[in-house]
C-alpha positions, 0 to 999 in steps of 0.5 A: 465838815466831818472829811475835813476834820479828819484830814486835818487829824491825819495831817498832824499825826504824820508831822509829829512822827516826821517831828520824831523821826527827825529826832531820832525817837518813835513811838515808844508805847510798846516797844519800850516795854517789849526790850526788857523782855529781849535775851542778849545774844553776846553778839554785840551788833545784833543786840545793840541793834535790836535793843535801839529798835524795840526802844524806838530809836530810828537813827543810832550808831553802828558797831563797827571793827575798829577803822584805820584812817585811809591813806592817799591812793598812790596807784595811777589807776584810783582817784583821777585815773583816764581809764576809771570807771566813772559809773562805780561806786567803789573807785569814785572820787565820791565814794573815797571821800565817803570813806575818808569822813565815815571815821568822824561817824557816830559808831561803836568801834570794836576789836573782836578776837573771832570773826563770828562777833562774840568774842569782844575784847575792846569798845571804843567810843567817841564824839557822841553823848551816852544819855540815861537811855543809852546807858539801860542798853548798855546795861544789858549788851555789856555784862553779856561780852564775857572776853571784853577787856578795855573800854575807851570812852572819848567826849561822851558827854557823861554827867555825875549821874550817868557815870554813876550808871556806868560804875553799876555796869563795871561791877556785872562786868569783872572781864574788864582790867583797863577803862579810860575815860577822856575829854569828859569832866565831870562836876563832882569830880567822881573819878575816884570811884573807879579805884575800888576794891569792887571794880578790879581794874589794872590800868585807868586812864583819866586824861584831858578831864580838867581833874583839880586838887578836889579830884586828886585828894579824893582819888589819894583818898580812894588809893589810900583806902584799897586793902593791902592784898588787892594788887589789881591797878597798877597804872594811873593816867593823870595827865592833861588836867589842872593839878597843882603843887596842893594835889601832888601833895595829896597824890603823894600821900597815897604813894607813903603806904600804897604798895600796888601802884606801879606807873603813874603819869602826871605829865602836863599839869601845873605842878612846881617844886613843892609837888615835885619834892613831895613826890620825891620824898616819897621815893626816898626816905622819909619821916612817919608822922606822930599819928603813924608812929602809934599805928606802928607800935600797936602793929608791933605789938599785935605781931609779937603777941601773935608770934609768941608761942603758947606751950601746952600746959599753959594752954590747960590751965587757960582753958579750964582750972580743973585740968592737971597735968598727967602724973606719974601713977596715970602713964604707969597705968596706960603703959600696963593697960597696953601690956595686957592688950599685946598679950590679948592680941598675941593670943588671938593670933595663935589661935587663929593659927591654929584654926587655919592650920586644921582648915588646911588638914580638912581642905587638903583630905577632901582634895582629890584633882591637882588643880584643886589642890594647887588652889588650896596651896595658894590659898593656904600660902595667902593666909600665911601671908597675912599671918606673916603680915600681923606678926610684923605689924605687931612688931612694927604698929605704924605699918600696914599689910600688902592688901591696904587693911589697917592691922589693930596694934597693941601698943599706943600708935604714934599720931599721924603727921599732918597733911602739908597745907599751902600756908597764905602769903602774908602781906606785910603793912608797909608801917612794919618795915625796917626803919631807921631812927635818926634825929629823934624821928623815924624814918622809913625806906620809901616806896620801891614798887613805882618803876615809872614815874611821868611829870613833864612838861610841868613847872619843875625847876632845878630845885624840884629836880633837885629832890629826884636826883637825892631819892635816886641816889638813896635807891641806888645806894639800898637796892641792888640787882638780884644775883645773876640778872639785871632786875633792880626795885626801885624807880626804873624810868623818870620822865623830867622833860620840858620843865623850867631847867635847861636841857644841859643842866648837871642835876639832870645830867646825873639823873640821865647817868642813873636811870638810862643803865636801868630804863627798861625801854632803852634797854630795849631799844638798844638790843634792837639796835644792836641786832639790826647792826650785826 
């Protein structure tokens, strides 16, 4: 009985590690606890790795270089060739299907600069859910990659939780400057976390990730909020999500005082004419609120007080009540005590010209060899040298003799001018500047940093386009090119496409006019033409 118990015990200890292995997990009663101990390396696919045995893991992703889809053999001698080695495994018709579908696998695509695997400049990620445990080795692997640039994740599966884990990676990792998570929405719509003065990130992507007007109000709010010097993110992706007229309305809010922002792309959501002319407003001129008009005041008024310069005497009398000015008996005073010391020093030199004038008979009497004397010559002219040199610096009190040493003056010298400092670019708050008042309101002259602009394929009808076509026309009317070169502020590229206005409507005909002279990419496109021509 005693043999059959223990075959039965030994039965299911191996079916619950099939059970596990199966899973993809093993045992985790030591190893778990050795992975903390594990030093990353910077190499990402041996840390990796070594990080998913120690926690146990059995089946994992591999890193990767980031593939390319296989194209069709197109040679006589590969897939269904008479003369082809059937016993190969490389030119197999199996083998190629194995590389076809090796795309589709689980991996951890990377870009490397080096061939040695520790310089990563890109992560890919996609198709496979990243859970809290995976998200402690990343944890570890990533703030190790000192050159990693980008991160794209791609329907990972990521919830509240765990992004709020990858928010903590983000901030030990500062290389990074462009993130996209895609196809993954999340319940709090937390994306606006991302944009914040902690995490410096120049391009975020946020595409297919069913964002509403809750997640763009709270990503108008967080772009609100960045401090007027942080000029990091430059490019928002907004598109293919369900923002509405409401949330263009909130991202248009952002864009009033945010002076960072240079590409934002809304395209193939549901926002109307109310959004497109609120967006375009923006671009334009467009009136402060009550609430922006005291903020405005009070900036001014702390901008003329620190402007307003404060004189000496006042600054005294500020200071302490018991100063007074100096009177006339006082520099009267200081002038004769400068007398008496000119003369003291004037004194003094004399007779140290008459001392080394004696050293010089002695020196010269007890002289016997001319390359001694030629020696006591040249000490002697140097020691008139510097007699010469006193004499003039007494004469000129600011100067200095040929050997560096500063020389005392008698009189009062002048205070030194102050070393050139390199003084700190002001930022100016976009409430301070030049308005216009018209019709009892104020208006300001609207957001010049947005060069690009993406709302196609959205429900903009003729009266939305209507209101880009006005902003354009008052930026071409305010900002001009710099002299000698074509770069102009303002609004450069608009992408209007696929909307419900007919591709020959006149509105849109006359926005083609303004914006293709200064649309950077069909400048481009044009030059490149141009050369292939000649």
């Amino acid at each position: 009985m005693g043999k059959k118990a223990e075959k039965l015990k030994d039965k299911t200890l191996k079916e619950n590690e099939n059970d596990s292995q199966s899973a993809g997990v093993g045992p985790q009663d030591k190893t778990s606890l050795s992975a903390d101990d594990y030093q990353c390396t910077g190499n990402l696919e041996q840390d990796f790795t070594e990080l998913c045995r120690r926690l146990g893991y059995t089946e994992f992703p591999r890193v990767v270089n980031r593939p390319r889809m296989p194209s069709t053999p197109t040679s006589e001698k590969t897939a269904f060739a008479d003369d082809t080695d059937w016993t190969s495994d490389k030119d197999s018709p199996i083998a190629h299907i194995k590389d076809r579908f090796s795309y589709f696998k689980p991996s951890i695509q990377i870009e490397v600069d080096n061939e040695d695997g520790r310089s990563v400049r890109e992560i890919s990620i996609r198709g496979w859910k990243i859970d809290d445990k995976m998200m402690g080795i990343f944890s570890k692997c990533l703030p190790v990659l000192t050159s990693l640039h980008k991160i794209r994740l791609w329907n990972v599966g990521l919830t509240d939780d765990t992004f709020s884990s990858f928010l903590t990676i983000l901030h030990c990792c500062p290389s990074i400057r462009v993130f996209a998570l895609e196809g993954n929405p999340l319940l709090q719509q937390s994306y606006y976390k991302l944009i914040s003065d902690d995490i410096v990130l120049s391009q975020i992507f946020l595409r297919n990730n069913k964002i509403n007007d809750e997640g763009a109000r709270l990503i108008s709010q967080a772009l609100r909020s960045l401090k007027m010097t942080n000029k990091n993110l430059a490019s928002l992706v907004l598109s293919y999500n369900h923002i509405t007229d409401e949330g263009a309305r909130h991202i248009a809010q952002a864009l009033r005082f945010n002076r960072s922002l240079l590409s934002l792309n809304l395209s193939s959501n549901q926002i109307g004419d109310e959004g497109a002319l609120a967006l375009a407003e923006v671009l334009g001129h467009f009136p402060l609120t009550h609430a922006e008009i005291v903020e405005r005041r009070r900036l001014l008024l702390e901008k003329e007080a620190q402007e307003q310069p404060r004189s000496p005497t006042t600054s005294r009398h500020a200071d302490s009540k018991s100063d007074r000015p100096p009177s006339h008996h006082s520099n009267s005073a200081i002038e004769k005590g400068d007398k008496a010391q000119a003369q003291k020093t004037k004194q003094s030199i004399k007779k140290k010209e008459k001392e080394t004038q004696k050293k010089e008979e002695k020196s010269a009497s007890n002289i016997t060899s001319g390359t001694s004397n030629a020696a006591a010559q040249a000490s002697g002219s140097n020691k008139k040298d510097d007699l010469k040199t006193a004499k003039k610096q007494l004469a000129n009190p600011d100067q200095k003799n040929t050997r560096g040493e500063p020389v005392k003056s008698a009189t009062r010298r002048a205070p030194l001018p102050e070393q050139e400092q390199a003084e700190p670019v002001e930022v100016t708050n976009p409430l301070l500047e030049q308005a216009e008042f018209r019709d009892g309101k104020v208006f300001l002259p609207g957001n010049k940093v947005v060069i690009s602009l993406n709302i196609s394929r959205n429900k903009i009808s003729k009266l939305g386009l209507k209101g880009f076509l006005t902003a354009m026309e008052t930026q071409i009317e305010e900002t001009k090119p710099i002299p000698g070169t074509r770069c102009h502020t303002g609004l450069l590229r608009l992408a209007v496409g696929n909307n419900n206005f007919p591709a020959d409507c006149p509105t849109l005909m006359r926005l083609q006019e303004i914006l293709l002279p200064r649309d950077p990419i069909q400048k481009s496109y044009k030059s490149s033409e141009e050369e292939q021509s000649m």
